[in-house]
C-alpha positions as CSV (number, residue, x, y, z in Angstrom):
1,X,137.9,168.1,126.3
2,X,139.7,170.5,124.6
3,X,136.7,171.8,122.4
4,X,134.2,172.1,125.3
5,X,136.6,174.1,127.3
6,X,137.5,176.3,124.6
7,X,133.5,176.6,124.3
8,X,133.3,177.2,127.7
9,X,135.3,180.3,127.4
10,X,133.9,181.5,124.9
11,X,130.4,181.8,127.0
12,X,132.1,183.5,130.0
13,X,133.8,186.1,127.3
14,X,130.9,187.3,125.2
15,X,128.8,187.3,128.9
16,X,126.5,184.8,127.2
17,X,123.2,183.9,129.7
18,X,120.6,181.2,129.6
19,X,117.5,182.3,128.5
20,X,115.0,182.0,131.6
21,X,112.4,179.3,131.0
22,X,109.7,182.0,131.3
23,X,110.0,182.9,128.2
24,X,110.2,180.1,126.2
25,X,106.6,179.5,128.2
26,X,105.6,183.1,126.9
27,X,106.5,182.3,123.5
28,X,104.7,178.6,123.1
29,X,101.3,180.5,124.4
30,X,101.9,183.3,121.9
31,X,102.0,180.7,119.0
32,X,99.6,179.3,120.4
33,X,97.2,181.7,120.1
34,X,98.4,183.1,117.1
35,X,98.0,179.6,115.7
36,X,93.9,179.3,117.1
37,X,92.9,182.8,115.9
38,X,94.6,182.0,112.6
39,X,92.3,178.7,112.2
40,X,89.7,180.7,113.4
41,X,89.3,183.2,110.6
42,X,90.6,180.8,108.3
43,X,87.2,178.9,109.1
44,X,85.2,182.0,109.0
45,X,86.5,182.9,105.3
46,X,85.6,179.5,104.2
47,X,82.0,180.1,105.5
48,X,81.5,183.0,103.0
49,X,83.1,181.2,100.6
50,X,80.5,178.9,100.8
51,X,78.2,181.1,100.6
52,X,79.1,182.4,98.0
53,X,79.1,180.0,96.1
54,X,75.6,178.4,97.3
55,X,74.7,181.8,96.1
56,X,75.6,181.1,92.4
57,X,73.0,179.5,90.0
58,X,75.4,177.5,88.3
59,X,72.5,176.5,85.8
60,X,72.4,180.0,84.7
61,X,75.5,179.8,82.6
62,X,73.6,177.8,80.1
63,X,71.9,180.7,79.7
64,X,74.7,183.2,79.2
65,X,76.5,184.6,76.6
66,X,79.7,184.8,79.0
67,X,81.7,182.3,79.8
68,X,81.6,180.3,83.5
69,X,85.2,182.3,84.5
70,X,83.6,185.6,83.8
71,X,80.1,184.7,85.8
72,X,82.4,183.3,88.7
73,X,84.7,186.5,88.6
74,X,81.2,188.5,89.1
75,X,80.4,186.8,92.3
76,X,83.3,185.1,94.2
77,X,84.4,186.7,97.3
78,X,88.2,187.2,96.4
79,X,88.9,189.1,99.7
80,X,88.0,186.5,101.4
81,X,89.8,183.6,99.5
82,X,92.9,186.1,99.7
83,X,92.4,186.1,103.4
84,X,92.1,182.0,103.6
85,X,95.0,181.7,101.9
86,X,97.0,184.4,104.1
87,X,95.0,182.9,107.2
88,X,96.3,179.1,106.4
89,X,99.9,180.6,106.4
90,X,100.0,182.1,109.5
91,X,98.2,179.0,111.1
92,X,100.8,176.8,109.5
93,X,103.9,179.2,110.5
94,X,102.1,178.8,113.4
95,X,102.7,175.2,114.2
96,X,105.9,175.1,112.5
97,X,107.3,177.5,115.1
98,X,106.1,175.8,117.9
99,X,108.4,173.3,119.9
100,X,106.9,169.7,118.2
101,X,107.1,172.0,114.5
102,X,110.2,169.9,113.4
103,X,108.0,166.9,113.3
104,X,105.5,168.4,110.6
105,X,106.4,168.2,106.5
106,X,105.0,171.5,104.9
107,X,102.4,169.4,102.9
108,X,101.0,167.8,106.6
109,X,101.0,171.5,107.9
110,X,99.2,172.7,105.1
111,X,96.7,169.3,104.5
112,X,96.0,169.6,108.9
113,X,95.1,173.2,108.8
114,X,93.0,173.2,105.8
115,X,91.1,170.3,106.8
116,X,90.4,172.8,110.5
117,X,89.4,175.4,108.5
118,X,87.1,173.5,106.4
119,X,85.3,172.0,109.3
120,X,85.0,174.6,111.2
121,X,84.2,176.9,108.0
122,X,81.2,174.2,107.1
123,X,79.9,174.5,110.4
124,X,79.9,178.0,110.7
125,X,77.7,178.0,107.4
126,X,75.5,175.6,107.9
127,X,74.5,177.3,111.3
128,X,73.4,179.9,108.8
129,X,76.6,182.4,110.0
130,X,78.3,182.4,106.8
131,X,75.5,185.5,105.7
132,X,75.4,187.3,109.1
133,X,78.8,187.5,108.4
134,X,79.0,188.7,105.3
135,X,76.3,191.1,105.9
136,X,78.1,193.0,108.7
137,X,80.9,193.5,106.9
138,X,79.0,194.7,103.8
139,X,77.1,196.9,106.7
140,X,80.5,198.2,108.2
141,X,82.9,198.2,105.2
142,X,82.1,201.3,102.6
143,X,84.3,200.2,100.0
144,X,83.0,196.4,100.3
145,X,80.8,194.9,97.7
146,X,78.7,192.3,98.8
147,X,77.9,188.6,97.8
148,X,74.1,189.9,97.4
149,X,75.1,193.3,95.8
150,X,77.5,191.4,93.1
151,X,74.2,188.9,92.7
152,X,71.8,191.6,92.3
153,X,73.7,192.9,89.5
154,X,74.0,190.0,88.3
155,X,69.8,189.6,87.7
156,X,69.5,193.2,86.7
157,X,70.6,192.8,83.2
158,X,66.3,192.9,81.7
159,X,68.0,193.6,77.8
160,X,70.3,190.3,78.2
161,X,66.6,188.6,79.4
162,X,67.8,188.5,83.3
163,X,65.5,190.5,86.3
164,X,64.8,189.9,90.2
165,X,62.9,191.7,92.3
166,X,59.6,191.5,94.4
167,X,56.3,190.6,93.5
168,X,52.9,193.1,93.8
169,X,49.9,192.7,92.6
170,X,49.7,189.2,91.4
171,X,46.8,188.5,88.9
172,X,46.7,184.8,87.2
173,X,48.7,186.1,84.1
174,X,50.4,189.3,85.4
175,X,52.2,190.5,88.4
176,X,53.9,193.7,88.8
177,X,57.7,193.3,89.7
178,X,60.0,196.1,92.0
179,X,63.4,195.4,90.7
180,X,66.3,195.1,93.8
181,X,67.0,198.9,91.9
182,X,64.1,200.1,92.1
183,X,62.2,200.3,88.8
184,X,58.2,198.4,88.7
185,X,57.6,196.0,85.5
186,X,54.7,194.6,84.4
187,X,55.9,190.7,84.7
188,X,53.6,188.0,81.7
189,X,54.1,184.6,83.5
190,X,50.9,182.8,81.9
191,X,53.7,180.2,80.3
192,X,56.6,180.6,82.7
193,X,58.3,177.3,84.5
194,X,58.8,177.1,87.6
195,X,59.8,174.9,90.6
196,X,56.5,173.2,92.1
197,X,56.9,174.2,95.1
198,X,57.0,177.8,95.3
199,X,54.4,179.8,95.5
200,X,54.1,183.4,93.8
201,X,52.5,185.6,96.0
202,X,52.8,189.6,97.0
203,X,56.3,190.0,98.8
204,X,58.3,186.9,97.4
205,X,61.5,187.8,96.2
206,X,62.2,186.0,93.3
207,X,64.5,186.3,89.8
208,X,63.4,185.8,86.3
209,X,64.6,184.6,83.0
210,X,62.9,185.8,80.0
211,X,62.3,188.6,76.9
212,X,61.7,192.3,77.5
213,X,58.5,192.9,75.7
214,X,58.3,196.6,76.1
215,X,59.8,199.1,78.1
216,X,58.3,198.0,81.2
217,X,57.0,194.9,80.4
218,X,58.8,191.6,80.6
219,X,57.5,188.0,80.0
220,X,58.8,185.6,82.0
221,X,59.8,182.3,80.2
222,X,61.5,180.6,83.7
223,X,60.9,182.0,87.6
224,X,63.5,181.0,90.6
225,X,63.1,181.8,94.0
226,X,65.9,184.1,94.7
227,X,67.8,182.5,97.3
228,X,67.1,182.2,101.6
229,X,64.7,184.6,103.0
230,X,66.0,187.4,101.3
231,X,66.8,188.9,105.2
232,X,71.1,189.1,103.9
233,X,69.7,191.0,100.4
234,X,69.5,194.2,102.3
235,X,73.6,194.7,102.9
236,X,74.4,198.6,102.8
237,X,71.4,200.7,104.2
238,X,68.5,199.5,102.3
């Protein structure tokens, strides 16, 4: 009796007051939403990251004289698994400040909202988003690099034996080749592999393992469609 009354006091000296319902409301919705858009974004950076990676031609490390951390350092998107990661957090701190937060461990907060962002992230790409995406941002960001720019540098290494580019003027042994920078080749693909279903014709944008022959000629040993349509390639004004 003693210790409530003593408590009692105490609230009538310091002037304490209850804190109006309203607000507690205000706050919940505020998580809330902080909490949605966090999942959100945290899908929309795993898209890209998928991407990404559906982007890489894993097979191609065989092929290379640098190692498989080096070729994934060339092409992963780390802004974007920086901004998962950040994205996860807030969605977690999210929940965890909410009024049922108590009842979550850390690893259920972090296992629930990375599952969302998967799902939602998965969808998001295969709807064929993931590269829109990307693209705008490439479009809109000056100082961004691109998935496609990092690829294209990527198959523009002719003295290492990798080239991309479009084909003109296909002939039964020869095509002519416009590298993504610019420069024509004369491409020899009389003994090149190649999947069976593609078809080389003029405009198909494909990349090319093989030997330079001369300084503008290349023979092509295997041929790869390049990836899509080719309509996310074009990222920064081209």
């Amino acid at each position: 009796m003693e210790n409530s009354e003593s408590l009692i006091d105490k609230i009538k000296a310091e002037k304490v007051k209850p804190i109006p319902k309203w607000k507690f409301s205000i706050k919940e919705k505020f998580i809330s939403i902080i909490f949605i858009i966090a999942l959100l974004f945290g899908g929309l950076s795993f898209s890209i990251i998928l991407f990404a990676i559906q982007q890489l031609d894993f097979s191609l490390i065989t092929h290379m004289t640098h190692s498989w951390l080096e070729f994934s350092l060339a092409i992963l998107p780390f802004l974007w698994i920086i901004l998962l990661v950040l994205f996860l957090v807030f969605a977690m701190l999210g929940i965890k400040n909410s009024k049922s937060g108590y009842k979550f461990s850390l690893s259920k907060l972090f296992l629930f909202n990375t599952s969302f962002s998967i799902l939602i992230g998965t969808f998001f790409f295969i709807s064929g988003g993931a590269g829109w995406l990307e693209n705008k941002f490439a479009v809109n960001v000056a100082s961004y690099e691109s998935i496609q720019e990092k690829k294209e540098k990527m198959w523009n290494i002719p003295q290492e034996g990798y080239l991309a580019g479009t084909i003109k003027n296909i002939n039964p042994i020869e095509f002519e080749l416009e590298s993504f920078q610019g420069k024509n080749w004369i491409i020899n693909y009389e003994n090149a592999n190649k999947p069976g279903f593609m078809v080389l014709e003029n405009g198909v944008e494909i990349k090319i393992i093989g030997k330079i022959i001369s300084d503008n000629k290349f023979r092509a040993d295997e041929i790869r469609p390049w990836g899509g349509s080719g309509r996310f390639r074009n990222s920064k004004g081209r």
